[in-house]
C-alpha atoms as one frame of an Amber mdcrd trajectory, in Angstrom:
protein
 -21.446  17.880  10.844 -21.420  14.096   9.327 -18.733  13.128   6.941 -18.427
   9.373   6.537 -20.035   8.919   9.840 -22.066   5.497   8.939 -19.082   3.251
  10.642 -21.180  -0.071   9.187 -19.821   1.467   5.388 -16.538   0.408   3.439
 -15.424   3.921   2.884 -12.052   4.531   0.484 -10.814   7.726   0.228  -8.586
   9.499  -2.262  -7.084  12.443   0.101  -4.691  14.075  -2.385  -7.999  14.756
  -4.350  -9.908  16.671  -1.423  -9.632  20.655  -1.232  -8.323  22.027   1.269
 -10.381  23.975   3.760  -9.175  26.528   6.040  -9.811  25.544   9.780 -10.498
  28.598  12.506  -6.440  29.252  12.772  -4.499  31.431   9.828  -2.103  29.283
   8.360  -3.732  25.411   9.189  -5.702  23.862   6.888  -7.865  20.404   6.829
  -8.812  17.973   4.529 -11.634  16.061   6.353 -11.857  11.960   6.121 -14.340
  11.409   8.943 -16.418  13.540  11.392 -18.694  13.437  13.634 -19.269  16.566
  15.493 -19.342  20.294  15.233 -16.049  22.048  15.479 -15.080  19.562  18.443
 -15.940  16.563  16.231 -14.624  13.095  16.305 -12.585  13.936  13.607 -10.018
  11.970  11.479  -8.481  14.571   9.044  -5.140  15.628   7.724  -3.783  18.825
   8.216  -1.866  21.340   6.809   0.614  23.714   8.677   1.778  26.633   6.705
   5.623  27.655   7.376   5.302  29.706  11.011   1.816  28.460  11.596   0.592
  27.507  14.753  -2.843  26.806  16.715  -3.045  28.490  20.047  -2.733  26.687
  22.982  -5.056  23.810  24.346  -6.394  20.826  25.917  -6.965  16.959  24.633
 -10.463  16.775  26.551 -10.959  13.920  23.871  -7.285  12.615  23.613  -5.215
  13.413  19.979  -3.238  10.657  17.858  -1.676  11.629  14.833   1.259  11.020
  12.550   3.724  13.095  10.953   3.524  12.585   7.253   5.783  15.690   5.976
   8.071  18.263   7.547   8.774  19.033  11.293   5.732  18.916  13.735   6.684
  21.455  17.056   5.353  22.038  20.212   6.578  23.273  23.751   7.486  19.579
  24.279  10.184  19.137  20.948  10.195  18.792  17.573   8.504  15.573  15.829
  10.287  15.104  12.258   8.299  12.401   9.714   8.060   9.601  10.852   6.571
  10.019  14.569   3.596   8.650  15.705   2.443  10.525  18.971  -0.632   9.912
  21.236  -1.819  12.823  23.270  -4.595  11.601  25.614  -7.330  13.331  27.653
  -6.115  15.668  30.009  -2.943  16.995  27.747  -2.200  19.789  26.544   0.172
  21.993  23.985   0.633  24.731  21.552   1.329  23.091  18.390   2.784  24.890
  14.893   5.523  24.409  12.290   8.608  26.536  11.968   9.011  25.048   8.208
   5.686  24.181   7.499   4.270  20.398   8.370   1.325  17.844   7.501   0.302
  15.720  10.001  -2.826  12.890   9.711  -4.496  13.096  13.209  -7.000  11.681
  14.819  -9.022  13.564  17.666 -11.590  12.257  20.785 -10.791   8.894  19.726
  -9.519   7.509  22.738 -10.991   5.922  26.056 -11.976   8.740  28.427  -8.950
   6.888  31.318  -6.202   6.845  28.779  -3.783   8.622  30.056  -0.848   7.111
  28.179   1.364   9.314  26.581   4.376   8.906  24.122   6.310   9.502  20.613
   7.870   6.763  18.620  10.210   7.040  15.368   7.738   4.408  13.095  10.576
   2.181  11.217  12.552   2.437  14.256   9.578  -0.293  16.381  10.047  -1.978
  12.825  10.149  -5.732  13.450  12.448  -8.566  10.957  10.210  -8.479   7.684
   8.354 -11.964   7.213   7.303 -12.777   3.584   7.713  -9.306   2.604   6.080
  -7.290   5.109   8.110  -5.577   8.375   5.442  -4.322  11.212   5.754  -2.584
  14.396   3.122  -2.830  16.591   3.032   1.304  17.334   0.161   1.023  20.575
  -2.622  -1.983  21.821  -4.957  -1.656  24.711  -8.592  -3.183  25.124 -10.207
  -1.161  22.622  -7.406  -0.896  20.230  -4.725  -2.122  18.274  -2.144   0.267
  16.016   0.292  -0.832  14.034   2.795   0.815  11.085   3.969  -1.876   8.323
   6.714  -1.384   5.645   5.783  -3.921   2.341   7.903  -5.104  -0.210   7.310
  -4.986  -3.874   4.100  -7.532  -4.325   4.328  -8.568  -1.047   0.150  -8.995
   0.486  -0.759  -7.854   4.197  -3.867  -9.634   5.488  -5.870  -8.534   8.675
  -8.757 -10.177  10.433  -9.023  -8.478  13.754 -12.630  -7.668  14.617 -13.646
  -4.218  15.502 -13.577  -2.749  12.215 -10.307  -1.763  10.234  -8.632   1.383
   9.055  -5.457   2.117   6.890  -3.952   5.298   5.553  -1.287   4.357   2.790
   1.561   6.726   4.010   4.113   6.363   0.737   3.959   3.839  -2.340   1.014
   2.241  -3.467  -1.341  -0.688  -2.277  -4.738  -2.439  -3.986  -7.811  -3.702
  -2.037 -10.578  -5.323  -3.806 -10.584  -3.838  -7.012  -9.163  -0.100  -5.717
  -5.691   1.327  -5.475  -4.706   4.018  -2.924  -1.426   5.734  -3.678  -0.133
   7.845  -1.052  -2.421   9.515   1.406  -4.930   7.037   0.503  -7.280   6.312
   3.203  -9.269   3.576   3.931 -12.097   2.082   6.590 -13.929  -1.408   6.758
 -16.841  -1.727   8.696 -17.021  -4.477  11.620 -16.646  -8.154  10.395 -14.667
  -7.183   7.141 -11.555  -8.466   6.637  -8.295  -6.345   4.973  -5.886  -8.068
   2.315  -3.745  -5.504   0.854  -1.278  -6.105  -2.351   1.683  -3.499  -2.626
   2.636  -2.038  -5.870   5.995  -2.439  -7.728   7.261   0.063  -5.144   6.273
  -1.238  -2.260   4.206   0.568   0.273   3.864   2.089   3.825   1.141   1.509
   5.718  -0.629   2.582   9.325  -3.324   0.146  10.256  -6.084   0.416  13.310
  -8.210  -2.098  14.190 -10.998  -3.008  16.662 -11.549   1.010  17.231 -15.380
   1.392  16.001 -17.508  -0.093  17.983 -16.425   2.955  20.092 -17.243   5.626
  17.512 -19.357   8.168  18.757 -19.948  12.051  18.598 -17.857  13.925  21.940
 -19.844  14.481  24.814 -18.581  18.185  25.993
């Protein structure tokens, strides 16, 4: 399967306008922003866990990222509340669900084949003294890599030049690039030598950004 999968495209995506679709486990559902890949895809999606949902247990062969957008996110190593952004790499492993129910925007077999880094952070906790409007915490960075989770004011503009192609998913408020707006759940992707320049709305806005990640993109190897 190929959703989005030409990484040289702008791609903007609307997510709180995609159906649902049920993935192989009772209770979980996806909607799909990229893929590449059968069922083990390089997949960025976000997901839906019903109330006592879980997926059985199993293995990060590719590595997992992902970000807890609503409810409590649970597993045998603790419970992840909005907010946390976790990396899972290659070679980990867990039986994830949701007592209460959960969405989550993850990203799977994303990460460099070594990576064995793993950790949870609370997002406005790594928060950093806001400059001109915008507060940013700089969530992960390696060689291929850079993550980061930015809080903007009312108005306030975010601009990003790093090369390796850019990628944002608007987590609350509201933000404008070029001539679209993406409320909440909005996701976006520039291709390689783009540059992002975001204006928040009269509410301000939330924002996860990666950059440099797409020269990298490619289908698992299994």
């Amino acid at each position: 399967m190929e959703l989005n999968a030409d990484f040289k495209k702008r791609v903007v995506v609307h997510s709180d306008q995609i159906d649902w679709v049920a993935s192989p486990m009772p209770g979980v559902d996806r909607r799909m922003l990229d893929r590449l890949g059968a069922e083990v895809a390089r997949a960025t999606s976000i997901v839906r866990y019903a109330p006592n949902s879980k997926f059985s247990a199993h293995t990060h062969t590719g590595g997992e990222e992902f970000i807890v957008l609503e409810g409590v996110f649970q597993d045998e190593h603790g419970d992840f509340p909005a907010g946390t952004y976790v990396r899972n790499p290659p070679t980990s492993a867990h039986t994830p669900g949701s007592e209460g129910g959960c969405t989550i925007f993850v990203k799977l077999w994303q990460f460099d084949p070594e990576d064995r880094t793993q950790f949870r952070k609370s997002m406005a906790d790594e928060l950093n003294a806001p400059v001109d409007g915008v507060a940013t915490a700089v969530l992960h960075r390696d060689a291929r890599e850079t993550v980061t989770y930015s809080h903007l004011d009312a108005g306030a503009v975010l601009a990003n030049t790093d090369t390796g192609g850019i990628e944002m998913l608007v987590i609350d408020g509201e933000v404008t690039q070029d001539t679209d707006t993406l409320g909440k759940g909005g996701w976006l992707r520039l291709p390689e030598g783009q540059a992002l320049s975001i204006t928040a709305g009269p509410d301000g806005a939330k924002v996860w950004i990666k950059t440099g990640h797409l020269p990298f993109a490619q289908a698992p190897t299994v």
